[in-house]
N, CA, C, O and CB atoms as a CASP TS submission, in Angstrom:
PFRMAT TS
TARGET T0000
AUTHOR 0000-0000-0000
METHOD Language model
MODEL 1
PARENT N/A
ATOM      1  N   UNK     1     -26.532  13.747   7.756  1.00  0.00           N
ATOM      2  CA  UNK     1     -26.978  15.103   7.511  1.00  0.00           C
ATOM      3  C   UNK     1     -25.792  16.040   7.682  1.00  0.00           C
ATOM      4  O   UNK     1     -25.021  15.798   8.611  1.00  0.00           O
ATOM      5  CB  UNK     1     -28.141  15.493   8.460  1.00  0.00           C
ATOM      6  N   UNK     2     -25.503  17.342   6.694  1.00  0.00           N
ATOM      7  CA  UNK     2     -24.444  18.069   6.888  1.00  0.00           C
ATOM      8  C   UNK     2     -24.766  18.916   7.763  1.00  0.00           C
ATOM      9  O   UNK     2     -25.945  19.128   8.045  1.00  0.00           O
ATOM     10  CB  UNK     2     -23.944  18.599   5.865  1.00  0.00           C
ATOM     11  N   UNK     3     -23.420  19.748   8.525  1.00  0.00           N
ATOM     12  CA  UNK     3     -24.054  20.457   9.876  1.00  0.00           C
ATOM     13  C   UNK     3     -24.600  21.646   8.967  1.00  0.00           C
ATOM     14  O   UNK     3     -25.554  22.225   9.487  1.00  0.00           O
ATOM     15  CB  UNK     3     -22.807  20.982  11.349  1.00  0.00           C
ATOM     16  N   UNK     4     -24.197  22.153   7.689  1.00  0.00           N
ATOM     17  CA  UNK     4     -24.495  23.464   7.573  1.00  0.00           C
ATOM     18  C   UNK     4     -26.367  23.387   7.115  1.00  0.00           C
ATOM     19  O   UNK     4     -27.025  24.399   6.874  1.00  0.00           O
ATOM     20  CB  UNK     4     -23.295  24.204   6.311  1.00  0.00           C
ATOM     21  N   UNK     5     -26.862  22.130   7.088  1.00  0.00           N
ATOM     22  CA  UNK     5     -28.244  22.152   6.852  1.00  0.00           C
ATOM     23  C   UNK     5     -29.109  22.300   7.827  1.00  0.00           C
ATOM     24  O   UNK     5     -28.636  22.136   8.952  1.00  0.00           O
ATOM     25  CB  UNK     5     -28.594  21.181   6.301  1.00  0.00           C
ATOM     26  N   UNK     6     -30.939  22.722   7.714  1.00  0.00           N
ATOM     27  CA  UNK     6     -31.906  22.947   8.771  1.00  0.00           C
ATOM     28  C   UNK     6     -32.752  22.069   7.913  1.00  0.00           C
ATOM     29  O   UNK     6     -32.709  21.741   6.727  1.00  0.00           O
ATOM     30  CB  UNK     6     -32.427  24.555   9.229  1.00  0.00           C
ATOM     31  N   UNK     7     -33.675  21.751   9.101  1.00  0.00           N
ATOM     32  CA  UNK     7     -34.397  20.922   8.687  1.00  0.00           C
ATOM     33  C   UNK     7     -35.770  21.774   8.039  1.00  0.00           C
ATOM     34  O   UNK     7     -36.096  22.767   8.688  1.00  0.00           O
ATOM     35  CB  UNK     7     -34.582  19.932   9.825  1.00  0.00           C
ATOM     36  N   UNK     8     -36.326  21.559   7.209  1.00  0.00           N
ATOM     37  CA  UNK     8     -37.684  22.263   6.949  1.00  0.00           C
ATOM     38  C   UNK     8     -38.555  22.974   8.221  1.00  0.00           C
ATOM     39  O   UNK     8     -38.945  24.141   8.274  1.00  0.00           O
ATOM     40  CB  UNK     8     -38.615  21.139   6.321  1.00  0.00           C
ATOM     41  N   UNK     9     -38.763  21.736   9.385  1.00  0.00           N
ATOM     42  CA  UNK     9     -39.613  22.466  10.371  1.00  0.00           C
ATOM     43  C   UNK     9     -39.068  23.718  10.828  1.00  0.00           C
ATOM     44  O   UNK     9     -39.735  24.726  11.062  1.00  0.00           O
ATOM     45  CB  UNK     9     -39.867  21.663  11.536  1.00  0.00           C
ATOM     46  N   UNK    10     -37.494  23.572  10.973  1.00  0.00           N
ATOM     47  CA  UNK    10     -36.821  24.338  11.790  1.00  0.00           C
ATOM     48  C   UNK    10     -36.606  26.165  11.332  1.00  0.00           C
ATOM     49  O   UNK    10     -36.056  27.062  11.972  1.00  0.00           O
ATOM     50  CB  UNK    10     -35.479  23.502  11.881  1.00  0.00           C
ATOM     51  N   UNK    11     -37.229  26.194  10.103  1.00  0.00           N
ATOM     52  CA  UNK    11     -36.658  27.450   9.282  1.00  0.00           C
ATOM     53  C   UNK    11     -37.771  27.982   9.735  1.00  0.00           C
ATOM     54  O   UNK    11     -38.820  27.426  10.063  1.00  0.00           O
ATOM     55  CB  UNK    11     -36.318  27.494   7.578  1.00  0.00           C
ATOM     56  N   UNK    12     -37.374  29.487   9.733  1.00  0.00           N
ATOM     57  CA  UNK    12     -38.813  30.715  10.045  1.00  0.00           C
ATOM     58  C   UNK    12     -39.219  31.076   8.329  1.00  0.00           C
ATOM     59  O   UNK    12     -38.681  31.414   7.275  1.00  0.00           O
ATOM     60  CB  UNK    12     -38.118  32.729  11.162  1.00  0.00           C
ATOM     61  N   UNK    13     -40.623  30.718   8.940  1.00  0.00           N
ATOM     62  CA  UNK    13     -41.565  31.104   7.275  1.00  0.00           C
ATOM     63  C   UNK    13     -41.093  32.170   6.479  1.00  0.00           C
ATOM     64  O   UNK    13     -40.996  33.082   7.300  1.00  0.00           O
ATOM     65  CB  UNK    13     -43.212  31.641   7.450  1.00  0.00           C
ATOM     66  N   UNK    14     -40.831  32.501   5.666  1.00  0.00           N
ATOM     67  CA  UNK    14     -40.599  33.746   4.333  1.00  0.00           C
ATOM     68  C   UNK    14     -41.376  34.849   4.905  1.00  0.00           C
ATOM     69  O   UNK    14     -42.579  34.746   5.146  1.00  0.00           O
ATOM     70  CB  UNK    14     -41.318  33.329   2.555  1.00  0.00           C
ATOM     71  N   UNK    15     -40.633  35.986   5.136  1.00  0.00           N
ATOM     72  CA  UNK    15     -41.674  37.272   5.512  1.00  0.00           C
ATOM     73  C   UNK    15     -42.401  37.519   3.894  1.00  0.00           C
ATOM     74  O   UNK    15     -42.173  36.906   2.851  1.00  0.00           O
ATOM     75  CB  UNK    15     -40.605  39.009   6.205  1.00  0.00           C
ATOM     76  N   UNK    16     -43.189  38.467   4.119  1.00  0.00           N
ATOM     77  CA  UNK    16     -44.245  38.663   3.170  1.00  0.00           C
ATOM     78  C   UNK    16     -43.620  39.015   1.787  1.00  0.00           C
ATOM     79  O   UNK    16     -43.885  38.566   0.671  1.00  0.00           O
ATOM     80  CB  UNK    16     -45.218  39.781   3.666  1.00  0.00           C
ATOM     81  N   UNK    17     -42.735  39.925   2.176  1.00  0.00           N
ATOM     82  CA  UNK    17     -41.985  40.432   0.921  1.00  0.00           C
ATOM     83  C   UNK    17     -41.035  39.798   0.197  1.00  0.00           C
ATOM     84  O   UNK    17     -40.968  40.055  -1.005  1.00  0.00           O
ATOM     85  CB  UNK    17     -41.394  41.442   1.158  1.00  0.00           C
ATOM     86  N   UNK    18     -40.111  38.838   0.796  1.00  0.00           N
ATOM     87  CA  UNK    18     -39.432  37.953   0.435  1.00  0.00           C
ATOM     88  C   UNK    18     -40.133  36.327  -0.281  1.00  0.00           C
ATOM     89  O   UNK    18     -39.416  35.469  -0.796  1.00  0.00           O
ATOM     90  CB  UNK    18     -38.695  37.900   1.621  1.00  0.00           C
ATOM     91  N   UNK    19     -41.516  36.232  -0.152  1.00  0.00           N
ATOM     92  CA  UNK    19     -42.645  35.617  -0.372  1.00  0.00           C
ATOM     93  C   UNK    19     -42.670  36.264  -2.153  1.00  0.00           C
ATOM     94  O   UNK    19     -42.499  35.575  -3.159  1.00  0.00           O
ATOM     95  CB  UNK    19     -43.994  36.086   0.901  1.00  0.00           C
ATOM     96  N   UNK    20     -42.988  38.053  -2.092  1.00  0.00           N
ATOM     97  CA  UNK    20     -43.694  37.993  -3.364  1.00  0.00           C
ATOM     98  C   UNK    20     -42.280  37.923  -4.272  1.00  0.00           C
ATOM     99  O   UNK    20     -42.354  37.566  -5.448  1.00  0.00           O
ATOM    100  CB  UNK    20     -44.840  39.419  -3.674  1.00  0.00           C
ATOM    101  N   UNK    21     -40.995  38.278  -3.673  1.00  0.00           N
ATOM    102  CA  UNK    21     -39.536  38.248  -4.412  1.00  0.00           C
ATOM    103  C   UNK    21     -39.571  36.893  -5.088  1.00  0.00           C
ATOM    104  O   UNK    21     -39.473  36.659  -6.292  1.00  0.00           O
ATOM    105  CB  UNK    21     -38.115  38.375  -3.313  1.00  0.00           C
ATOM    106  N   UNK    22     -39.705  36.180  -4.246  1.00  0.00           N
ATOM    107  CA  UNK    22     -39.349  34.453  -4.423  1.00  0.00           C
ATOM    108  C   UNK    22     -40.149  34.316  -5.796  1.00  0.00           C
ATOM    109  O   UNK    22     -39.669  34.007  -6.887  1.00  0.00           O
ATOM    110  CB  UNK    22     -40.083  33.179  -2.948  1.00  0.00           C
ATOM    111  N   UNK    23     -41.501  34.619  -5.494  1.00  0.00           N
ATOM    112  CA  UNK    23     -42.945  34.220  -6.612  1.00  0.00           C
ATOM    113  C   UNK    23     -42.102  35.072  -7.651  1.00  0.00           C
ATOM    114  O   UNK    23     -41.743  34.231  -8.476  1.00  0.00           O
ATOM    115  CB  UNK    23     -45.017  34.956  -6.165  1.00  0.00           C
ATOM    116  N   UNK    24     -41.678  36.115  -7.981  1.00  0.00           N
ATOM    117  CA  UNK    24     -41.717  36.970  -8.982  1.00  0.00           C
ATOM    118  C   UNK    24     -40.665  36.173  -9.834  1.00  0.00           C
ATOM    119  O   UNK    24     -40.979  35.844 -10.978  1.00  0.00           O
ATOM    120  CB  UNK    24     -41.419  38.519  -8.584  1.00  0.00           C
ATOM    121  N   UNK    25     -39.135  35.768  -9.207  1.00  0.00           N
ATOM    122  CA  UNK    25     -38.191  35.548  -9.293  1.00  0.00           C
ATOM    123  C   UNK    25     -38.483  33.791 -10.307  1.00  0.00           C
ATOM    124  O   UNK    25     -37.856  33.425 -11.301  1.00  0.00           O
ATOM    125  CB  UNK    25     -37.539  35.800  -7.791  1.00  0.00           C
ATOM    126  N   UNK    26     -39.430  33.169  -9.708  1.00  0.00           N
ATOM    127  CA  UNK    26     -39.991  31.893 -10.190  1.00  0.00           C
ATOM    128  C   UNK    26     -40.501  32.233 -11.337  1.00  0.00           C
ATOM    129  O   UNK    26     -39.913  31.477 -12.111  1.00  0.00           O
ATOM    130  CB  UNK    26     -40.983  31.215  -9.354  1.00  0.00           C
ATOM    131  N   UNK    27     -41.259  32.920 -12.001  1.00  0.00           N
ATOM    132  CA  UNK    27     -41.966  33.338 -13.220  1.00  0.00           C
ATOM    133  C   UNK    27     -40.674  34.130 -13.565  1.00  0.00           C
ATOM    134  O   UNK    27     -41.068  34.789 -14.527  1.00  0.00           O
ATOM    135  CB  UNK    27     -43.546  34.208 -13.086  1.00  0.00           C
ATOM    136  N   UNK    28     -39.902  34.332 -13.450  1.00  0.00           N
ATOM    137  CA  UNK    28     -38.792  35.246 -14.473  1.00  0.00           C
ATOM    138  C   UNK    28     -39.019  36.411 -14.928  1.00  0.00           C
ATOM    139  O   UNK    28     -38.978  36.812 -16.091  1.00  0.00           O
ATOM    140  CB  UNK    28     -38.492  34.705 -15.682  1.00  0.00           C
ATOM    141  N   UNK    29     -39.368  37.188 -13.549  1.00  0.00           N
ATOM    142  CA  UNK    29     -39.917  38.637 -13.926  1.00  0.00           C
ATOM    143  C   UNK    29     -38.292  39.610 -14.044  1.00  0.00           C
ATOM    144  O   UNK    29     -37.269  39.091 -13.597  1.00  0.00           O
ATOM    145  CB  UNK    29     -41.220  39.329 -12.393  1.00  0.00           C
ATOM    146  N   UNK    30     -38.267  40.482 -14.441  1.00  0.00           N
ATOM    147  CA  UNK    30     -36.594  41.427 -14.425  1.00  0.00           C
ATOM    148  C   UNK    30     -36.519  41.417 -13.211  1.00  0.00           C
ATOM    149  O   UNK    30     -37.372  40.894 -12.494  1.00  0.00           O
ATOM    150  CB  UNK    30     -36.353  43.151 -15.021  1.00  0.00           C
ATOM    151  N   UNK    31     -35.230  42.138 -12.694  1.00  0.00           N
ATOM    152  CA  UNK    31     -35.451  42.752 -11.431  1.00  0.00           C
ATOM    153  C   UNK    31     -35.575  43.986 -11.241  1.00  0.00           C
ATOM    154  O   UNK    31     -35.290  44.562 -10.191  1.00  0.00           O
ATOM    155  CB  UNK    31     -34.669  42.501 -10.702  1.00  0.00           C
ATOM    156  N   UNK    32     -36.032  44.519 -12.291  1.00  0.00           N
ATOM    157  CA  UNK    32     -36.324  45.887 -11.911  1.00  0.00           C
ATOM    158  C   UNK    32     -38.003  45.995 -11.588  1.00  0.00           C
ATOM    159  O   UNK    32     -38.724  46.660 -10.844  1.00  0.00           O
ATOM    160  CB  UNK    32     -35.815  46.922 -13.191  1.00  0.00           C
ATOM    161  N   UNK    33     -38.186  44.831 -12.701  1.00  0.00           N
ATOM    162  CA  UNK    33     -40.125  44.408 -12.247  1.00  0.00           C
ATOM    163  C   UNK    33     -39.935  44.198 -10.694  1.00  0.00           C
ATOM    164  O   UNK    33     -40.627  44.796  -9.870  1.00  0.00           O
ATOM    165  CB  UNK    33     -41.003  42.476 -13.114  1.00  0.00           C
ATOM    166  N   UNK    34     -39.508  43.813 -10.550  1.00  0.00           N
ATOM    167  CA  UNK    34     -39.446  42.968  -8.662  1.00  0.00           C
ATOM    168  C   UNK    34     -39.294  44.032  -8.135  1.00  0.00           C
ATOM    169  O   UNK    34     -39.997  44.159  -7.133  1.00  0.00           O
ATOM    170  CB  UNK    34     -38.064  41.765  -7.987  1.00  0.00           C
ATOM    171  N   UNK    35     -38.439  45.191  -8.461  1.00  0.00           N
ATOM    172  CA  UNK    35     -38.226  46.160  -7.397  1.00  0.00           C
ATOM    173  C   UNK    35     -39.295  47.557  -7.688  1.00  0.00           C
ATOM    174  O   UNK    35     -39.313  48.598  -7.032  1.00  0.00           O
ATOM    175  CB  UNK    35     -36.496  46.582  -7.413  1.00  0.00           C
ATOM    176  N   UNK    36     -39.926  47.296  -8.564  1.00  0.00           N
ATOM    177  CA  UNK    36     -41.095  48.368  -8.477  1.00  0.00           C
ATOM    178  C   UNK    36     -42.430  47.427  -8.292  1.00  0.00           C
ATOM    179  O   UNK    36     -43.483  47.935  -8.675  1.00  0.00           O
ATOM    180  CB  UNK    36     -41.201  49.426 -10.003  1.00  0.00           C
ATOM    181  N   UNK    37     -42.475  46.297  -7.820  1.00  0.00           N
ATOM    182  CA  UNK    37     -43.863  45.211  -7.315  1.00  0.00           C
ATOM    183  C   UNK    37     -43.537  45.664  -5.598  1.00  0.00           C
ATOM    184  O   UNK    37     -44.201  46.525  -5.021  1.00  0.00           O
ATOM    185  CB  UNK    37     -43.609  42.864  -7.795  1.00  0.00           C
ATOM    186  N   UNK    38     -42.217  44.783  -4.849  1.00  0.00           N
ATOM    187  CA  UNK    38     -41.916  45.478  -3.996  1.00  0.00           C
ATOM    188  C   UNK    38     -42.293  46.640  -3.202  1.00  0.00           C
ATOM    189  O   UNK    38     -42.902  46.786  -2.143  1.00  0.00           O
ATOM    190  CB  UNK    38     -41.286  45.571  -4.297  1.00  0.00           C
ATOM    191  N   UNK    39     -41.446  47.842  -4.492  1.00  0.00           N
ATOM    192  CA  UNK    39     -41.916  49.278  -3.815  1.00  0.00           C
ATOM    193  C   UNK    39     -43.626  49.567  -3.491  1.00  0.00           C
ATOM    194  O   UNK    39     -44.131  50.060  -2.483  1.00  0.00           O
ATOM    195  CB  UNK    39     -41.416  50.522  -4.958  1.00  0.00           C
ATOM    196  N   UNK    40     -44.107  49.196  -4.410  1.00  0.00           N
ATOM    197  CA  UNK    40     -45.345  49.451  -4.465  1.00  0.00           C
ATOM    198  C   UNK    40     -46.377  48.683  -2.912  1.00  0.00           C
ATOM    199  O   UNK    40     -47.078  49.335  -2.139  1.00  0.00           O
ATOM    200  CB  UNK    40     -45.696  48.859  -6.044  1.00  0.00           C
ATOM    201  N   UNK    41     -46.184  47.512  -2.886  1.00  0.00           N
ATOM    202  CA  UNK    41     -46.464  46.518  -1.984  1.00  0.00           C
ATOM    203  C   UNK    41     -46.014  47.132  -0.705  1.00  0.00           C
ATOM    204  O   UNK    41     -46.726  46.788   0.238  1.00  0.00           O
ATOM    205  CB  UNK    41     -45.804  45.176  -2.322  1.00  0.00           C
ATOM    206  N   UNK    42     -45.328  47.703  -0.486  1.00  0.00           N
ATOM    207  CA  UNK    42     -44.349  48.318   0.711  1.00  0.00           C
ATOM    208  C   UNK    42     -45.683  49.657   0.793  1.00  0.00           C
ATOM    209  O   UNK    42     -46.706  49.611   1.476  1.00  0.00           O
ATOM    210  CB  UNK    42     -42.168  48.920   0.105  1.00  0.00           C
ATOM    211  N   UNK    43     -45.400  50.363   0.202  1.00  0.00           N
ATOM    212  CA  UNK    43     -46.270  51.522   0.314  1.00  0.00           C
ATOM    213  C   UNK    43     -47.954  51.247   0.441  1.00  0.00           C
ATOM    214  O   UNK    43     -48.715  52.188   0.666  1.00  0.00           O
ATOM    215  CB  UNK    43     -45.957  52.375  -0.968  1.00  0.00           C
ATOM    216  N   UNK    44     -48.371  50.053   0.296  1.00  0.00           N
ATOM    217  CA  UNK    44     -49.882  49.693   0.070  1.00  0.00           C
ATOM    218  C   UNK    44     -49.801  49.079   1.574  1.00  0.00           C
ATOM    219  O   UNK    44     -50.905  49.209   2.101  1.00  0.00           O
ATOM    220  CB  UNK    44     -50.387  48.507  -1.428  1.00  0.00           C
ATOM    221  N   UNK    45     -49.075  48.594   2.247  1.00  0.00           N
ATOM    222  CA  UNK    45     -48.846  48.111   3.540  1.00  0.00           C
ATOM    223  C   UNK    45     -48.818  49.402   4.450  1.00  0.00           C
ATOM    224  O   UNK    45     -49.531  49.513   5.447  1.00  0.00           O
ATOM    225  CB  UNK    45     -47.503  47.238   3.602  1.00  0.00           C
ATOM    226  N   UNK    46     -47.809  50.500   3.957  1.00  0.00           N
ATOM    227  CA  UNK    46     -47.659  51.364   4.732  1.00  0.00           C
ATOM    228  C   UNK    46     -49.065  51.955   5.248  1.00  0.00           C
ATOM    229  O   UNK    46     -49.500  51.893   6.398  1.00  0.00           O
ATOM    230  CB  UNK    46     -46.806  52.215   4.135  1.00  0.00           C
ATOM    231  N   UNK    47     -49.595  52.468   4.267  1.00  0.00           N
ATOM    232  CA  UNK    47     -50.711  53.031   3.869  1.00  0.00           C
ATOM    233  C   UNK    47     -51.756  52.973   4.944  1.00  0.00           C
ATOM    234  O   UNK    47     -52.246  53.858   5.645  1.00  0.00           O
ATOM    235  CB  UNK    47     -51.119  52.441   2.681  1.00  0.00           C
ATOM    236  N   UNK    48     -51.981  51.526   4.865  1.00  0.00           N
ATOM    237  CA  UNK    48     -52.543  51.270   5.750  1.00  0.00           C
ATOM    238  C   UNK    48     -52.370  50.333   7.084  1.00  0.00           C
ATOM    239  O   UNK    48     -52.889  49.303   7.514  1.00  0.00           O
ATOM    240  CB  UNK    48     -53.239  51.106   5.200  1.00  0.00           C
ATOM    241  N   UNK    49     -51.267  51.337   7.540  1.00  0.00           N
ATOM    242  CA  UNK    49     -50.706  51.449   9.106  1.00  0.00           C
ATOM    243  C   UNK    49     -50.007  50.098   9.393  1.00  0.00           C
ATOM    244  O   UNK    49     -50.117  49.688  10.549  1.00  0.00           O
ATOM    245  CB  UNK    49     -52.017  51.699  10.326  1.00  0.00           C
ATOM    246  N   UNK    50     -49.214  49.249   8.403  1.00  0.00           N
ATOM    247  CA  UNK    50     -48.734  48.182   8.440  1.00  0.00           C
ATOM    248  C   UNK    50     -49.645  46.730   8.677  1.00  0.00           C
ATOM    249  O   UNK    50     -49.209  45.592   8.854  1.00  0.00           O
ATOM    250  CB  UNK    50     -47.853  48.446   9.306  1.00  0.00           C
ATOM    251  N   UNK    51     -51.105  47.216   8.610  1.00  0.00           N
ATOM    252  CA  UNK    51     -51.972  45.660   8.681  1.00  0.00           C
ATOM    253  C   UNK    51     -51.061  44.858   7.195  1.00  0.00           C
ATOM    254  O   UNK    51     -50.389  45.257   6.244  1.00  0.00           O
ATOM    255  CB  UNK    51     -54.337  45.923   8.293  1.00  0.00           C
ATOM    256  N   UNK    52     -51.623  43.340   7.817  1.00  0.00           N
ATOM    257  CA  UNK    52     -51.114  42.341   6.698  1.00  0.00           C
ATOM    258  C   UNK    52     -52.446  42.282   5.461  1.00  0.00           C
ATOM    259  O   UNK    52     -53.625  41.980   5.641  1.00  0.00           O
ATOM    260  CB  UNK    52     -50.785  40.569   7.523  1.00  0.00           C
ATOM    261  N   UNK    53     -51.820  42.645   4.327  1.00  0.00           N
ATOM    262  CA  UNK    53     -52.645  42.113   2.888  1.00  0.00           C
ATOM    263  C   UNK    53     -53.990  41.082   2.928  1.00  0.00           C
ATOM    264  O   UNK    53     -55.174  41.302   2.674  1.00  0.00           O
ATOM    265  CB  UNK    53     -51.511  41.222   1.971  1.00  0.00           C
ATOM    266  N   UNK    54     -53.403  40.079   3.282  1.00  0.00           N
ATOM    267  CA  UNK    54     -54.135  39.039   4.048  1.00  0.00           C
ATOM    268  C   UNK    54     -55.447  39.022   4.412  1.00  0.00           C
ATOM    269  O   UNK    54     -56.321  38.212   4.102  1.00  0.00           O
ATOM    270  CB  UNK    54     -53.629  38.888   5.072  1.00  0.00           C
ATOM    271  N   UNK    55     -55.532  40.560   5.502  1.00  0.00           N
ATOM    272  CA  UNK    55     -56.328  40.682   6.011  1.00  0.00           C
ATOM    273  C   UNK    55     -57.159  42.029   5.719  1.00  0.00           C
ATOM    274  O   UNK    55     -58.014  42.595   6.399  1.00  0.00           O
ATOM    275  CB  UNK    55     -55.910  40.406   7.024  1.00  0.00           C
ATOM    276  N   UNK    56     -56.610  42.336   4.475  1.00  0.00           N
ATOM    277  CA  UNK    56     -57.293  43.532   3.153  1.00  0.00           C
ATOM    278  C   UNK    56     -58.324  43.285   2.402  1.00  0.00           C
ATOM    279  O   UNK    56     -58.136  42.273   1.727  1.00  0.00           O
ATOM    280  CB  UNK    56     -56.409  43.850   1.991  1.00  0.00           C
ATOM    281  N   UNK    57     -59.224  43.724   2.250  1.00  0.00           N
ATOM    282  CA  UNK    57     -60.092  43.668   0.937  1.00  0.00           C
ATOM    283  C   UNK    57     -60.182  44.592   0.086  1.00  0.00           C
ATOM    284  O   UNK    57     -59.361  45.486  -0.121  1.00  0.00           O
ATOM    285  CB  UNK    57     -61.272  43.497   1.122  1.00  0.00           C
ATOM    286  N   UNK    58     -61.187  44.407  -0.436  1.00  0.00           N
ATOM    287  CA  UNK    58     -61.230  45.471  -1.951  1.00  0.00           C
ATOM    288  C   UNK    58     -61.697  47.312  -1.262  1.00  0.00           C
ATOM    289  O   UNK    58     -61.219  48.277  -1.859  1.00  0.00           O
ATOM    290  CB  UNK    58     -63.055  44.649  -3.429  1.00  0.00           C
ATOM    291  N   UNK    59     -62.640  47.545  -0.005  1.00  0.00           N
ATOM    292  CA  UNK    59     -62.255  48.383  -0.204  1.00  0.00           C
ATOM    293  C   UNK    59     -61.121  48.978   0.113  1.00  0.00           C
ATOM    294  O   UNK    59     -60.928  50.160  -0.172  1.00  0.00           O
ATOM    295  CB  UNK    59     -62.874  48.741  -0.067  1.00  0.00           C
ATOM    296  N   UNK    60     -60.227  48.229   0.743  1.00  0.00           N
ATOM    297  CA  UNK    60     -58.624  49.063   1.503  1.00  0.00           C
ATOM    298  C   UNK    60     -58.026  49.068   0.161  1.00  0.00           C
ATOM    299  O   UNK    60     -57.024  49.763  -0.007  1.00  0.00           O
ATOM    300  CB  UNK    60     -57.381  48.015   2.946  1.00  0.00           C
ATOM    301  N   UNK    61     -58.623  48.222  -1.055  1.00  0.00           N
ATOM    302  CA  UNK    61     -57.671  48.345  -2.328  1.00  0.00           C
ATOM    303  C   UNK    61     -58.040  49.472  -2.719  1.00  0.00           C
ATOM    304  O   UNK    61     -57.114  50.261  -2.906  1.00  0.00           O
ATOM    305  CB  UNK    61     -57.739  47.314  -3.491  1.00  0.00           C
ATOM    306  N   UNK    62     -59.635  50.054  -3.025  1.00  0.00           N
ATOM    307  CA  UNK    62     -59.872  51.150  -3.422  1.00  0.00           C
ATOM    308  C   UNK    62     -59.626  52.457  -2.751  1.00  0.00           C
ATOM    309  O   UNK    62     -59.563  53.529  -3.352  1.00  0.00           O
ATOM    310  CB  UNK    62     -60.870  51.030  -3.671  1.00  0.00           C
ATOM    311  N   UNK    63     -59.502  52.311  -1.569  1.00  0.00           N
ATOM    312  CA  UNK    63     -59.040  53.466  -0.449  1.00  0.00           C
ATOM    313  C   UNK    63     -57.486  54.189  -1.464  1.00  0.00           C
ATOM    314  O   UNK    63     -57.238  55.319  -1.885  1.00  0.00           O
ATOM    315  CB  UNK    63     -58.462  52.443   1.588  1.00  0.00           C
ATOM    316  N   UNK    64     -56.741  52.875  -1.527  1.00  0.00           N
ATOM    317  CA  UNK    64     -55.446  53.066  -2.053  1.00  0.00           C
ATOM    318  C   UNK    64     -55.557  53.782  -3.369  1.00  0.00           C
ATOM    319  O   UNK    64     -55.213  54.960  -3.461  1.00  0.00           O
ATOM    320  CB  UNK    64     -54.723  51.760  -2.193  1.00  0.00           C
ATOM    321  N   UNK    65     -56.013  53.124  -4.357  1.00  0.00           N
ATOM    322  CA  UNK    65     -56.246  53.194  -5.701  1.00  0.00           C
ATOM    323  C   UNK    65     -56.154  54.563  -5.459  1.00  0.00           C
ATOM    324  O   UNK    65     -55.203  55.323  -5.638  1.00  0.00           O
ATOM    325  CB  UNK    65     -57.511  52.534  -6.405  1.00  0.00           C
ATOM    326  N   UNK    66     -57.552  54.823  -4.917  1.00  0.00           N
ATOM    327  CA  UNK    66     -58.392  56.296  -4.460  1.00  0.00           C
ATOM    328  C   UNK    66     -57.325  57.321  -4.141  1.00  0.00           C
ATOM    329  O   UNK    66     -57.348  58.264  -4.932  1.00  0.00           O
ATOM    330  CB  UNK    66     -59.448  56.138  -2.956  1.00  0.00           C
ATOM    331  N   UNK    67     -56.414  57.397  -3.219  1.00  0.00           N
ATOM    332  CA  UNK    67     -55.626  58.222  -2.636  1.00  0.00           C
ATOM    333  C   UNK    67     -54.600  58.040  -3.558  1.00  0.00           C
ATOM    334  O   UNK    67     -53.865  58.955  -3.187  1.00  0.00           O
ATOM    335  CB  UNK    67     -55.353  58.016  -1.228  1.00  0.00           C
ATOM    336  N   UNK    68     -54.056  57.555  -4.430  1.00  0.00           N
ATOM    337  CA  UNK    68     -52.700  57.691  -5.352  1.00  0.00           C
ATOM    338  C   UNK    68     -53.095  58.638  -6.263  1.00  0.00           C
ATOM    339  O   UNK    68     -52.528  59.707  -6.491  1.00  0.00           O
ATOM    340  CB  UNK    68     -52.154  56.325  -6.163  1.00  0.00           C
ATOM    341  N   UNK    69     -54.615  57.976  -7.045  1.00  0.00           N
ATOM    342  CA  UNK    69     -55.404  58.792  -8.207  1.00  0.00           C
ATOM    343  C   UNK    69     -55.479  60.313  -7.250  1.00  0.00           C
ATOM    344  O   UNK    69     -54.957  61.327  -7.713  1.00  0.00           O
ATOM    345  CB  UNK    69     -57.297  57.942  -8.721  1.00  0.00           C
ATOM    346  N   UNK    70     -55.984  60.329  -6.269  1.00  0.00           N
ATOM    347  CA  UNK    70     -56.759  62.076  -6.194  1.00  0.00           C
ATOM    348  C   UNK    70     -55.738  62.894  -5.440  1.00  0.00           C
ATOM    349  O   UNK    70     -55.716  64.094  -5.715  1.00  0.00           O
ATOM    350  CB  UNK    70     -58.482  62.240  -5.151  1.00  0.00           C
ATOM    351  N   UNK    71     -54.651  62.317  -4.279  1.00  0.00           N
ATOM    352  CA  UNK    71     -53.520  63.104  -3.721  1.00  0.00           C
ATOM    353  C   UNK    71     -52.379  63.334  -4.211  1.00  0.00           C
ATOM    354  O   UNK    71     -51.708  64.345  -4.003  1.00  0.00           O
ATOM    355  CB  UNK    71     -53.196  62.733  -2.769  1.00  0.00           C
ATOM    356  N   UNK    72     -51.911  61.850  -5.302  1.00  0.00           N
ATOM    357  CA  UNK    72     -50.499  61.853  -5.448  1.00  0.00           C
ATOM    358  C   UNK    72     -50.084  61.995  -7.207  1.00  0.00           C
ATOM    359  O   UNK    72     -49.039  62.048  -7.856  1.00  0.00           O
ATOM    360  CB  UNK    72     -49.931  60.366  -4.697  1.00  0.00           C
ATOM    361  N   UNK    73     -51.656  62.020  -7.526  1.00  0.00           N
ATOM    362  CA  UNK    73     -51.531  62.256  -8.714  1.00  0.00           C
ATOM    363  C   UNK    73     -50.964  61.261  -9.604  1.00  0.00           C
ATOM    364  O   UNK    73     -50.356  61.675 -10.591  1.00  0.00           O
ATOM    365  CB  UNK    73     -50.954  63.256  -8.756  1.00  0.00           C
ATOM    366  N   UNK    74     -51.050  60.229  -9.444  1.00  0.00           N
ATOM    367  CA  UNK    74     -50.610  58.789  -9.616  1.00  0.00           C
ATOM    368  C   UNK    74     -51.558  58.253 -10.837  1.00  0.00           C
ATOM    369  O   UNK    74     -52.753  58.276 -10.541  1.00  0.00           O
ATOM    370  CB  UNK    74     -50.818  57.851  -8.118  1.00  0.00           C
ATOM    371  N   UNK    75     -51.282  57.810 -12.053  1.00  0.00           N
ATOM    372  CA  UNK    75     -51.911  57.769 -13.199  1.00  0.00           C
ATOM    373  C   UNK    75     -51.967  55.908 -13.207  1.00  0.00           C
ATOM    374  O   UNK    75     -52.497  55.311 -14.143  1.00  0.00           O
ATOM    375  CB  UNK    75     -50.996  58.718 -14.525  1.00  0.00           C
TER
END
């Protein structure tokens, strides 16, 4: 084994965002697609006070939807 390698167990899991980079990057999205999926994903996290996606449903999606459409003017 070379020293500069880790073993699978040994690596820390993909944070969330580097998760949807990886996925996007696999389907051959631009990177400008990646960096407005990203932005967006970042701000839908923020939103709601940094909970994980994961543990989101549809209405925290519509909360969002809701508040882009009626505060931010978001089309």
């Amino acid at each position: 084994m070379k020293s500069g390698t880790q073993n699978t167990e040994s690596r820390q899991p993909l944070k969330l965002l580097d998760q949807l980079r990886r996925c996007l990057r696999d389907r051959y999205y631009s990177l400008r697609t990646e960096c407005v999926y990203v932005y967006w994903s970042r701000w839908y996290i923020r939103f709601h006070k940094l909970h994980h996606p994961a543990d989101m449903g549809a209405p925290e999606i519509h909360a969002f939807l809701s508040y882009l459409s009626n505060e931010r003017d978001v089309s």
